[in-house]
C-alpha positions in Angstrom: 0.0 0.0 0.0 1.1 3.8 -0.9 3.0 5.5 1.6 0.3 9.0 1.4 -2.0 11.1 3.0 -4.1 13.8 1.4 -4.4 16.9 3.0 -7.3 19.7 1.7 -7.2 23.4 2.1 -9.6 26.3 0.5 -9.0 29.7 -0.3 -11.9 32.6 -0.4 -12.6 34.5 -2.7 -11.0 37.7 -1.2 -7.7 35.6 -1.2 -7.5 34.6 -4.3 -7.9 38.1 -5.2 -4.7 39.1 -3.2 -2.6 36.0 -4.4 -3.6 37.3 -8.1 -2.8 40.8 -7.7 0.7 39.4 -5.8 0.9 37.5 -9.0 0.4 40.0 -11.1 3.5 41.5 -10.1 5.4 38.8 -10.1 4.5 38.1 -13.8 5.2 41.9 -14.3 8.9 40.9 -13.3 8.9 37.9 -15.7 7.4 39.8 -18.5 10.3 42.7 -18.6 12.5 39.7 -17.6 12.1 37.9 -20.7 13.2 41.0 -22.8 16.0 40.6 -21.3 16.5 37.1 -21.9 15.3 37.9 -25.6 18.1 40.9 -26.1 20.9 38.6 -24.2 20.6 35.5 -26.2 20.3 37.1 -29.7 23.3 38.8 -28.9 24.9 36.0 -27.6 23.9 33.7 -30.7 25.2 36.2 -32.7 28.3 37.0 -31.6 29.0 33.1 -31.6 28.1 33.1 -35.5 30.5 35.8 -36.0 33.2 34.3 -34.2 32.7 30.9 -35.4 32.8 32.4 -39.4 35.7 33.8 -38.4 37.7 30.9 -37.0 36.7 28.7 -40.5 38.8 31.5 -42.1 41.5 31.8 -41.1 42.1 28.0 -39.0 45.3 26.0 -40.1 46.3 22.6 -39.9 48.9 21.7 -38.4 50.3 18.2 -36.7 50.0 17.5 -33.0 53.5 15.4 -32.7 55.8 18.3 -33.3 55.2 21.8 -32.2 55.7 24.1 -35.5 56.9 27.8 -34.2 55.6 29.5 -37.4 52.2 28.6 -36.5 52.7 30.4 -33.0 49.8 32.6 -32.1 47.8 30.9 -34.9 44.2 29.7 -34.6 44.9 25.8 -35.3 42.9 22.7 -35.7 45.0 19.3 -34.9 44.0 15.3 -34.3 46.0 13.5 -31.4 45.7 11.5 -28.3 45.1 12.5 -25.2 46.9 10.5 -22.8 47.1 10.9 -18.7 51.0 11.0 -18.1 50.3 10.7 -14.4 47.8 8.5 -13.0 44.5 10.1 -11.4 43.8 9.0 -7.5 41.1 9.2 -4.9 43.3 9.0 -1.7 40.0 8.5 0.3 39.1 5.2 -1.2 42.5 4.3 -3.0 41.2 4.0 -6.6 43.9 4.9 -9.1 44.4 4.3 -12.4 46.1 6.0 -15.5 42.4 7.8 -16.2 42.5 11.1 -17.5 39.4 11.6 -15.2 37.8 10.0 -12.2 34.5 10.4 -10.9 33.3 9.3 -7.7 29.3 8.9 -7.2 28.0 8.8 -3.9 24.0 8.3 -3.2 22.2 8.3 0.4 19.0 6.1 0.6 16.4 9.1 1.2 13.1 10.0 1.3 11.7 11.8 -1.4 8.2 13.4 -1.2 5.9 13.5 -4.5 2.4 15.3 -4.5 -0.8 15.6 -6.8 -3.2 18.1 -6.5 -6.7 18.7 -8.2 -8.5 21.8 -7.2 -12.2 22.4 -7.9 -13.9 25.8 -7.8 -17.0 26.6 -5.8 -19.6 29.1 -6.5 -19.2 32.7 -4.9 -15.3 32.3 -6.0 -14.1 30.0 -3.3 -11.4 27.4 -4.1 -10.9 23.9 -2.5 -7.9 21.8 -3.3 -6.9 18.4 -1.7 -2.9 17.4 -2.3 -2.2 13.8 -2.4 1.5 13.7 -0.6 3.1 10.4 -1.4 6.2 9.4 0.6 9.0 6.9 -1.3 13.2 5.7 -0.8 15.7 6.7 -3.4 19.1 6.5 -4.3 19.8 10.7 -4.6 23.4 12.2 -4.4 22.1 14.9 -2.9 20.6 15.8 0.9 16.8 15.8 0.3 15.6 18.2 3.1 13.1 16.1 4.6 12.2 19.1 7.3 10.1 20.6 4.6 8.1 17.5 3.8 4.1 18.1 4.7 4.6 15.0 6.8 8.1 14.9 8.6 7.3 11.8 11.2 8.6 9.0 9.4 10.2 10.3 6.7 13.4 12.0 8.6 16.5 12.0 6.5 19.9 12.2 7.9 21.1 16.0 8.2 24.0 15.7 6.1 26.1 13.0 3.9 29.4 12.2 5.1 30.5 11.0 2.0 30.7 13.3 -1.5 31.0 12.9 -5.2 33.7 13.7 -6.1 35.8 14.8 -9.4 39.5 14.1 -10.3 41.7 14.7 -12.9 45.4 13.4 -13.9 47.6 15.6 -12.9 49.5 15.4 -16.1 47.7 15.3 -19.5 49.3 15.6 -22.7 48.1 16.0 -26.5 50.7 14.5 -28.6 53.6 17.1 -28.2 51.3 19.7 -26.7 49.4 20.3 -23.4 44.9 21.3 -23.8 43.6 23.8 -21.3 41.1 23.5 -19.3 38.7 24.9 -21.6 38.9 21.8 -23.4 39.5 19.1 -20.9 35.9 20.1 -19.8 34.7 19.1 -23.5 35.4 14.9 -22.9 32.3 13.6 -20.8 32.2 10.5 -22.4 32.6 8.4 -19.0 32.5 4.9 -18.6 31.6 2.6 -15.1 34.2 1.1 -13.4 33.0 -2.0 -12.0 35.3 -2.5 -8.3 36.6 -5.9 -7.2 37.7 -7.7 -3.9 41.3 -6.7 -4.4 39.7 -3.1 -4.7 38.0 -3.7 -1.5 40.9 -4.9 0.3 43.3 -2.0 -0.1 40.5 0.3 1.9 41.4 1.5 5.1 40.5 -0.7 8.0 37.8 2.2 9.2 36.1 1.8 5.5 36.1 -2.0 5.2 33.9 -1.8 8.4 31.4 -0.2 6.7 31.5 -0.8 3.3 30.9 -4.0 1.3 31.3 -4.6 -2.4 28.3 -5.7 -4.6 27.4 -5.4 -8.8 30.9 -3.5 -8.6 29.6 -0.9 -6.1 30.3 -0.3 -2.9 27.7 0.2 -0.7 26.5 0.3 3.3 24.2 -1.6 5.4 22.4 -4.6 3.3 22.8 -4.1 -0.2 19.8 -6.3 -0.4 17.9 -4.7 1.7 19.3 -1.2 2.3 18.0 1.6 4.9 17.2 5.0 5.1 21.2 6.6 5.5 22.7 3.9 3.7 25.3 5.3 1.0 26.2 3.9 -2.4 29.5 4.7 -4.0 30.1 4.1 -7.7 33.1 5.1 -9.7 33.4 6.0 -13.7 36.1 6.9 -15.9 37.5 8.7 -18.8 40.3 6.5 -20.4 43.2 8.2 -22.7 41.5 8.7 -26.6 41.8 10.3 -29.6 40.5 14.2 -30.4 40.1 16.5 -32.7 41.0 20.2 -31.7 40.4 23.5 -33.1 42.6 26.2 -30.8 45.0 28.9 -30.4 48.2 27.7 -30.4 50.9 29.5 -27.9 53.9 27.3 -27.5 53.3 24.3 -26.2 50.0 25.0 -24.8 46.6 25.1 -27.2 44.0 27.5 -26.0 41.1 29.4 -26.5 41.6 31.7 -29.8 40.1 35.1 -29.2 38.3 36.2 -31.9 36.6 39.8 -32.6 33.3 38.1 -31.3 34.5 36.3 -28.6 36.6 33.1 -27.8 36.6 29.8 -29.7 37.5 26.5 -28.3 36.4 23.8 -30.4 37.1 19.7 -29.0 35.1 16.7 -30.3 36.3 12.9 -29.8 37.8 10.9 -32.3 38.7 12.3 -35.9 36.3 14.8 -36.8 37.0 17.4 -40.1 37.8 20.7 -39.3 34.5 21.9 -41.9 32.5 19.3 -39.7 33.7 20.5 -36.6 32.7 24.3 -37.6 29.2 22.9 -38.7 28.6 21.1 -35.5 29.5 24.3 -33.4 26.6 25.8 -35.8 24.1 23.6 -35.0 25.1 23.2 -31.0 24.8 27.5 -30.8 21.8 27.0 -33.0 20.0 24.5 -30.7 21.1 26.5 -27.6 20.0 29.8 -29.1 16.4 28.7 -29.6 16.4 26.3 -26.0 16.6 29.8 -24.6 14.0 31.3 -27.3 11.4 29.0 -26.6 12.2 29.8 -22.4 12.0 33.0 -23.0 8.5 32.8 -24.9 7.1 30.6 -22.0 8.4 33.4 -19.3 6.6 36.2 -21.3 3.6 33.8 -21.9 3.1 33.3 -18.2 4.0 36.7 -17.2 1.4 37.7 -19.1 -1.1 35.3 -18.1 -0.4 36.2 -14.4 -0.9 40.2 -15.5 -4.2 39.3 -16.2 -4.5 37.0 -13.5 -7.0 39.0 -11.6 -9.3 39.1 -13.9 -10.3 35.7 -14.2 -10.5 35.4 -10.8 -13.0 37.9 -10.6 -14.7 36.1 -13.0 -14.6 32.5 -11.1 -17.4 34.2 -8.9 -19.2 32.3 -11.2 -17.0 29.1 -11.9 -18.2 28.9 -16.1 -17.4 32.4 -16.5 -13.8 32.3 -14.8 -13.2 29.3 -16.9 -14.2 30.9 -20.1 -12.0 34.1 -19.2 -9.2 31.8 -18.4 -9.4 30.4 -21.7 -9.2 33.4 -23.6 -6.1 35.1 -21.2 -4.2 31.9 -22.3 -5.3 32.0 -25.9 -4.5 36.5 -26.2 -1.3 36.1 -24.4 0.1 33.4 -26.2 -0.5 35.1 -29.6 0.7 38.2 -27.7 4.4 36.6 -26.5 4.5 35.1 -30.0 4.2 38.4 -31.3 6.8 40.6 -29.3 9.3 37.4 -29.1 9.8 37.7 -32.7 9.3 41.1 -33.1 12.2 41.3 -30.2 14.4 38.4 -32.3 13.8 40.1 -35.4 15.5 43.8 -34.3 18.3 41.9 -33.0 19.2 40.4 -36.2 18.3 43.1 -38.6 21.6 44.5 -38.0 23.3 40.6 -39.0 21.1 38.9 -40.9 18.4 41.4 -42.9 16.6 39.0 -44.6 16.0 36.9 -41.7 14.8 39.6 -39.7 12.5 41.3 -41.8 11.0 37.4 -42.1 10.6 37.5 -38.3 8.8 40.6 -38.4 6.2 40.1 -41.3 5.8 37.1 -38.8 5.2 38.9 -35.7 2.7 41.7 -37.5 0.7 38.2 -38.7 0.2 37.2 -35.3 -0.7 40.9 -34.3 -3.3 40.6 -37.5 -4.9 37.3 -36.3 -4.9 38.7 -32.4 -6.6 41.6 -34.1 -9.1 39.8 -36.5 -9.9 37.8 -33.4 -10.3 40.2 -30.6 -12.8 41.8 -33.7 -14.7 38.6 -34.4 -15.3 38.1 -30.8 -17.0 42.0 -30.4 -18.8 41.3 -33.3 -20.1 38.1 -31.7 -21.2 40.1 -28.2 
């Protein structure tokens, strides 16, 4: 049976009104907000096509097992192996290995509260909602502040996690003849599980083999069959030496960022990519990130907006038919609204880059102004 309880609560009418008008200012916040977002991200995406044009200029290849002092200063695209000179360790339980990376996982057994509410409107604008909080164990690397649950007796999780993921590196990393910053070090993800054994096991401190115990590669606390509420799990992953491909500055031995007029370039993908398809996948990555943000920055107006006019259909919900009829039409004006001054906002931004593009975004936006227009109309007429 469900670990749960439902709780209800109700609101009058005179507090909903105050909730809306406090929302209304919030969305007020989130609607100038999204400008913001709007202006940041174009200008952003921009800049990144600018600097990314001019990298595929003036880019030279050059070879990664000798350094070549006429290319010093150079923007440069290379293929080599990276390889960890040095072998990465975590001293606090003894794995080591010649990784370039090492990632440790720790998870707690918590408690993790769900809910699930349905609300239904009364007549005279009152609201009653009842919130079904459901109460279940799982593996998070993270406290789960259980003080905040609706229903804190039997559900306490421990206050803090003695044990942490953690992140290492080799402290030696090499690219053929040459040495990658940062930068692009953080550009290999591509971990794999490292599965521990007995003889991983038995080099652990005598304090650690107390508490630990190895199972499925993992180690883990308590009964691994039947863990408990506070019991950890510790899992370990790797990054092993492999081939890139590298588009950088070169400065000695070192390759780094290039600075461009737009902004830096630093371009990594494993194994042996082209330097044209290395440039197109940077395209498409700014291009996907660029409208991620657009389509965030269309919901923020969009509910901005629709907390704006808020109040107003919650004046309506006096009568529950007519608030839901309101409601219905805030949703459907401000959509076509955001839709409108998101484009009309992308489209200014990229007038100055791309003219055709944004003259397209604004016969776009004065569309969507057209239908709000012919609708708002229709709907008059209809009264």
């Amino acid at each position: 049976m469900p670990d749960q309880f439902t709780k209800t609560t109700s609101r009058s009418w005179i507090q909903r009104i105050v909730g809306s008008l406090i929302g209304a200012l919030v969305g007020l916040g989130l609607f100038l907000a999204s400008f913001v977002l709007f202006t940041w991200n174009e200008g952003r995406s921009i800049r990144r096509i600018q600097s990314l044009e001019e990298g595929k200029e003036i880019v030279q290849s050059i070879s990664s097992d000798k350094i070549d002092r006429s290319k010093q200063g150079a923007l440069v695209y290379t293929i080599g192996n990276v390889v960890a000179e040095k072998p990465v360790h975590d001293e606090l339980f003894d794995i080591e290995g010649p990784f370039l990376k090492l990632r440790r996982t720790v998870e707690m057994l918590q408690w993790k509260e769900q809910s699930q509410s349905k609300t239904e409107k009364k007549l005279g604008g009152k609201e009653e909602t009842q919130t079904t909080y459901t109460y279940t164990q799982t593996w998070s690397s993270k406290r789960i502040p259980s003080e905040q649950f609706q229903k804190t007796q039997g559900h306490e999780n421990p206050k803090s996690m003695e044990y942490q993921t953690r992140y290492f590196a080799s402290p030696k990393i090499t690219f053929g003849r040459f040495f990658l910053t940062p930068e692009f070090l953080e550009q290999i993800q591509s971990y794999r599980d490292l599965p521990l054994q007995s003889s991983d096991y038995e080099k652990l401190d005598p304090s650690l083999k107390s508490i630990f115990s190895v199972r499925n590669g993992n180690y883990y606390t308590g009964n691994p069959q039947s863990p408990s509420i506070g019991d950890y799990r510790v899992q370990f992953s790797v990054i092993d030496s492999k081939e890139v491909s590298v588009v950088g500055k070169q400065n000695g031995a070192i390759i780094e960022p290039f600075q461009t007029r737009s902004g830096a370039l630093s371009l990594l993908q494993e194994g042996t990519v082209g330097v044209e398809q290395m440039f197109e996948k940077a395209h498409r990555d700014n291009t996907g990130l660029t409208w991620l943000i657009r389509l965030g920055g269309l919901i923020m107006m969009w509910f901005g907006l629709a907390l704006i006019l808020g109040p107003l259909k919650t004046f309506g919900d006096v009568v529950p038919f007519i608030g839901s009829l309101l409601g219905a039409g805030i949703v459907l004006c401000t959509g076509l609204i955001s839709i409108a001054l998101s484009l009309i906002t992308i489209s200014i931004a990229w007038l100055v880059y791309r003219p055709t593009l944004g003259l397209s975004l604004l016969l776009i936006a004065g569309f969507s102004i057209w239908m709000l227009i012919t609708h708002t109309k229709r709907k008059n007429l209809q009264a």
